[in-house]
C-alpha positions in Angstrom: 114.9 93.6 124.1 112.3 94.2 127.1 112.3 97.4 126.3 112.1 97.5 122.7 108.5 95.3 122.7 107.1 97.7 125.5 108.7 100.3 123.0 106.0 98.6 120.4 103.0 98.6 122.6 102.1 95.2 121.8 98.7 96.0 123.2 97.7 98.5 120.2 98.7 95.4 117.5 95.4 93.6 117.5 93.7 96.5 116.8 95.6 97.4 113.8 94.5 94.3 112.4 91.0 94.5 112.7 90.2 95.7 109.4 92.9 93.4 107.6 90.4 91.1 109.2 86.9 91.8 108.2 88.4 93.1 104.8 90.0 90.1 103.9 87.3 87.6 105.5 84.8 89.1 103.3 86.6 88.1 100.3 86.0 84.9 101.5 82.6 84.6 101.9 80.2 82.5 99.7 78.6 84.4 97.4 75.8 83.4 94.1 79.0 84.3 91.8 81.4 82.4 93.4 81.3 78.8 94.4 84.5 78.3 95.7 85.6 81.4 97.6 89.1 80.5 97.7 89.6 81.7 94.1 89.0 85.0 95.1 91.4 84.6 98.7 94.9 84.5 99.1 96.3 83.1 102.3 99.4 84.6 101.4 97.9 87.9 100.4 96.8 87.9 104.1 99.9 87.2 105.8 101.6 90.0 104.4 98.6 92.1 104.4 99.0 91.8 108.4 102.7 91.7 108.1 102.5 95.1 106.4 99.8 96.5 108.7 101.7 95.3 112.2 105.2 97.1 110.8 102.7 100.7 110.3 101.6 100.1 113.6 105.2 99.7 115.5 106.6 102.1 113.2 103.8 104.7 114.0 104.3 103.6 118.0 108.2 104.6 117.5 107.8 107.5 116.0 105.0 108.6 118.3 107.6 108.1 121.0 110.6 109.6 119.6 107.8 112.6 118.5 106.9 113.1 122.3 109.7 112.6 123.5 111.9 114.9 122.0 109.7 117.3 122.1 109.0 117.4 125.8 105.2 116.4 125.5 105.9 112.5 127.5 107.2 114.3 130.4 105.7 113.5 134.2 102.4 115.3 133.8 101.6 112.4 131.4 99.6 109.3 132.6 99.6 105.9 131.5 102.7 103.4 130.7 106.3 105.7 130.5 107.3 105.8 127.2 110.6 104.4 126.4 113.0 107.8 125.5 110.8 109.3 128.2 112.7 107.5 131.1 115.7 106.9 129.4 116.0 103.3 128.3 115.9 104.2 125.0 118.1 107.0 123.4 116.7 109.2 120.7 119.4 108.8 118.5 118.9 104.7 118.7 115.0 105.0 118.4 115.9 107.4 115.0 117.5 104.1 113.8 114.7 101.6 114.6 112.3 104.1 112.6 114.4 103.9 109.4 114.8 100.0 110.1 110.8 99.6 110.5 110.1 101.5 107.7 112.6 99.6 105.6 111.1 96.7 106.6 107.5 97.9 106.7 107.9 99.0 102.6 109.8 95.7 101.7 106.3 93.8 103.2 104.1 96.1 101.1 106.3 95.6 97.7 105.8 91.6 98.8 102.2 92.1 99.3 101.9 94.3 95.6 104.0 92.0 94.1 101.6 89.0 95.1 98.7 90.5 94.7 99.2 91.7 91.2 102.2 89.8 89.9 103.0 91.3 86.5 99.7 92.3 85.5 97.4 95.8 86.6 101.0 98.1 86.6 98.5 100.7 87.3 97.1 98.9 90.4 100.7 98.5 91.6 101.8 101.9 91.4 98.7 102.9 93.4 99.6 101.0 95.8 103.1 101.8 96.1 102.2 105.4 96.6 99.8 104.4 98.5 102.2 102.3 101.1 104.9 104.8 101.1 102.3 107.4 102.3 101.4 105.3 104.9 105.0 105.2 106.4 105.6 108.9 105.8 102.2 109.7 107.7 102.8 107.3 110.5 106.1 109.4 111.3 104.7 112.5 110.5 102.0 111.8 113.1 104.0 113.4 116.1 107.3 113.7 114.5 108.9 117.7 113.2 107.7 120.4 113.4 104.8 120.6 111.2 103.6 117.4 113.2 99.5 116.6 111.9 99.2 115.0 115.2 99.5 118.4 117.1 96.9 120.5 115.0 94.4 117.7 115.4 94.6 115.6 112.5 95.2 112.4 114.1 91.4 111.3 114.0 91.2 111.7 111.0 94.3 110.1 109.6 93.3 107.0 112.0 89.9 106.9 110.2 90.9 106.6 107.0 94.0 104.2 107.4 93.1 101.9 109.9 89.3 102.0 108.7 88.6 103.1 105.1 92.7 101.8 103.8 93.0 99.0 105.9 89.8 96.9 105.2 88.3 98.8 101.4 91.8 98.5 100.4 92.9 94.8 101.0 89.8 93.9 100.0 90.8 95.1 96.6 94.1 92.7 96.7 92.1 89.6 96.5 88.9 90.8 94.2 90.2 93.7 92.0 87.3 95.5 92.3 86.0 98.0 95.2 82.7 96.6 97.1 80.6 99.8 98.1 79.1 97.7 100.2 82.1 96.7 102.6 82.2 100.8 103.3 79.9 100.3 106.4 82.4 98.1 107.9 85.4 99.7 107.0 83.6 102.9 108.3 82.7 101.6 111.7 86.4 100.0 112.2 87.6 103.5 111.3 85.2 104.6 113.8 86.2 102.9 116.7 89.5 103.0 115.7 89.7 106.5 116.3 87.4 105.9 119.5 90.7 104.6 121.1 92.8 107.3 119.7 89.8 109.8 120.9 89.9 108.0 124.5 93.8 108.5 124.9 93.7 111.9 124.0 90.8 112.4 126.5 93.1 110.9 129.1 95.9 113.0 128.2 94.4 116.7 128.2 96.0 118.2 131.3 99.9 117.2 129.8 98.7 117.7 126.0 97.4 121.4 126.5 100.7 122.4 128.5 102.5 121.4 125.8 100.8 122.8 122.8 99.5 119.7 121.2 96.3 120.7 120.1 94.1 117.3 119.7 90.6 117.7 118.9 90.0 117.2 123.1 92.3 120.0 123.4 90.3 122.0 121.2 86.6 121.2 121.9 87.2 120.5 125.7 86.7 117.2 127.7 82.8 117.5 128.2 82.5 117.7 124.2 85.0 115.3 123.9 82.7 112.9 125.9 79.8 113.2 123.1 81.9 113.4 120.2 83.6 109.5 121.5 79.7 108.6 122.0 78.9 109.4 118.6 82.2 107.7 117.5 81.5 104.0 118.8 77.4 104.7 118.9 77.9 105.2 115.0 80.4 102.3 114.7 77.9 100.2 116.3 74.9 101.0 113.9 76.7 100.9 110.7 78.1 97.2 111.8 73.8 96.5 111.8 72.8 98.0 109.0 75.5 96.0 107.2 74.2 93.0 108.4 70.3 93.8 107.4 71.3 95.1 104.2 73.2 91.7 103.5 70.0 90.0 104.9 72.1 88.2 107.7 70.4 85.0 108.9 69.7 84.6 113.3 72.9 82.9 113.8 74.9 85.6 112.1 74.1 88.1 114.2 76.5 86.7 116.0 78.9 89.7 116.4 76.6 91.5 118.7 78.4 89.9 121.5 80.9 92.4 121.3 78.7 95.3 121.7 78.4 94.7 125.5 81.8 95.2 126.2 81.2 98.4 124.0 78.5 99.3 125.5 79.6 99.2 129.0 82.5 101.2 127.9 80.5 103.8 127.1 78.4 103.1 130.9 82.5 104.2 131.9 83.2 107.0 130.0 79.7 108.3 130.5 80.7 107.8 134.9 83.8 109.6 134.5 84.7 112.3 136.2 89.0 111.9 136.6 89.8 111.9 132.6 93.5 110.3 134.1 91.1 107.0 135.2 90.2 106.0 131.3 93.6 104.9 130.9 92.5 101.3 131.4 89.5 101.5 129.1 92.0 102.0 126.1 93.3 98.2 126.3 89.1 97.4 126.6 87.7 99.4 123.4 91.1 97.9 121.7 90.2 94.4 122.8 86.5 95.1 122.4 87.1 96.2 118.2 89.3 93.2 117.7 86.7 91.1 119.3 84.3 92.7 116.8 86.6 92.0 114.2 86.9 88.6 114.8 83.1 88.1 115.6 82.0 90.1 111.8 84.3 88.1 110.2 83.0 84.4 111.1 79.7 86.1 110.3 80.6 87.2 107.0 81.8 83.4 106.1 78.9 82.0 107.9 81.0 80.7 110.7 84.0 78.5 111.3 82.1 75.1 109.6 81.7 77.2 106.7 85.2 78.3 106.2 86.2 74.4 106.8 83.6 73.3 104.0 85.3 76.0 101.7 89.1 75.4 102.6 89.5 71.9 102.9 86.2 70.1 101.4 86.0 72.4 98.0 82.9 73.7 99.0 81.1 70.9 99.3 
């Protein structure tokens, strides 16, 4: 069992959820249309959301080890945690098992979370969705596994972008409103952003192993020292987008709130900016992680004009 959850990587779970997060909190915001927000949110629309959202993320963290590992890329050059079929405590054949179990499990969540969101009504909605989902698993294995793997010719960033950014916060957003709000794509943006920050940051620590083994990441394309400015650009952008949301949606003082978490982000950059030993960013992936979840969180209470608000709405019927 030990080895299964380091198998899972719990530490890459919270930021998976970060746009479920800030997606679904901003369906529950008060707005001039809608008195009672809780019309519009679903608790149980959330729960599966994440549900659905932590099984992509394991099932992605398998595959990404059964990828690597079969194909030689985890091997000693590599830094960071071992992986698990790496040293041996997990056998390819039994991790090939736990990726058809995930995904099983992972499309029964989304079928829940269709089925609630929709019911028997917007077949067309449901369909979407559907493909949608099963995309998501098939591109979560495809990431490092066989031989046409999107992972080695560089497509990683951008599949991170869109489905832990644009998907994951635009999309269940939709669940609870049936309707796509243009303005949420700042957000979702900057979560896709940082998002692929971390995936950007790994690859950067991983150059030396990843070019000996032919997996061509954008790092291993453009080179570490453009690599640097292309991850500045990545959580610098993330950053602005987050504050233009909040003065387009004329924020008041106190919901400025999520600015906290641009120090940790900030001094992140201070580290990657320093570095000279890519092999030394390894602990700076758990920070920008931490630091987006944190950012997350922090957007989120904003959004609902903090924790007494969300009380007021829940419990007191918006009184």
């Amino acid at each position: 069992m030990k080895h299964w959850i380091e198998a899972a990587r719990l530490r890459t779970l919270p930021l998976s959820v970060s746009g479920i997060i800030v997606g679904s909190m901003y369906a529950l915001r008060p707005t001039e249309n809608i008195e009672t927000p809780t019309e519009v949110f679903s608790w149980t629309i959330f729960g599966f959301a994440i549900l659905t959202t932590l099984g992509l993320q394991i099932l992605s963290n398998f595959a990404n080890d059964y990828g690597d590992g079969v194909k030689g890329t985890d091997n000693e050059d590599r830094v960071g945690p071992k992986r698990a079929i790496q040293s041996g405590v997990i056998t390819p054949q039994a991790m090939k098992r736990a990726i058809i179990i995930t995904s099983t499990l992972t499309l029964f969540s989304a079928m829940l979370l269709i089925y609630y969101a929709f019911t028997d009504t917007n077949l067309w909605y449901s369909l979407f969705y559907l493909v949608l989902g099963i995309l998501s698993i098939v591109s979560a294995i495809r990431y490092t596994v066989g031989n046409t793997a999107y992972g080695y010719r560089g497509f990683g960033d951008a599949f991170v972008f869109v489905f832990f950014g644009l998907v994951s916060t635009l999309g269940v957003n939709f669940l609870y409103s049936k309707q796509l709000d243009f303005d949420l794509f700042l957000p979702a943006a900057a979560i896709g952003l940082l998002s692929t920050g971390v995936l950007n940051l790994n690859n950067m620590r991983d150059e030396a192993s990843d070019r000996k083994s032919n997996k061509n990441t954008i790092v291993v394309q453009i080179g570490g020292a453009k690599a640097k400015k292309y991850h500045y650009f990545l959580i610098v952008s993330a950053m602005i987008l987050i504050l233009i949301f909040a003065i387009l949606s004329e924020y008041r003082l106190d919901q400025y709130l999520f600015l906290l978490a641009y120090i940790p982000l900030t001094k992140h950059l201070i580290t990657v900016y320093k570095n000279q030993n890519p092999k030394e960013l390894d602990p700076e992936l758990k920070k920008l992680a931490l630091s987006t979840f944190a950012l997350s969180i922090l957007l989120a209470l904003c959004m609902v004009s903090l924790i007494q608000d969300i009380i007021v709405n829940l419990f007191l019927g918006g009184r």
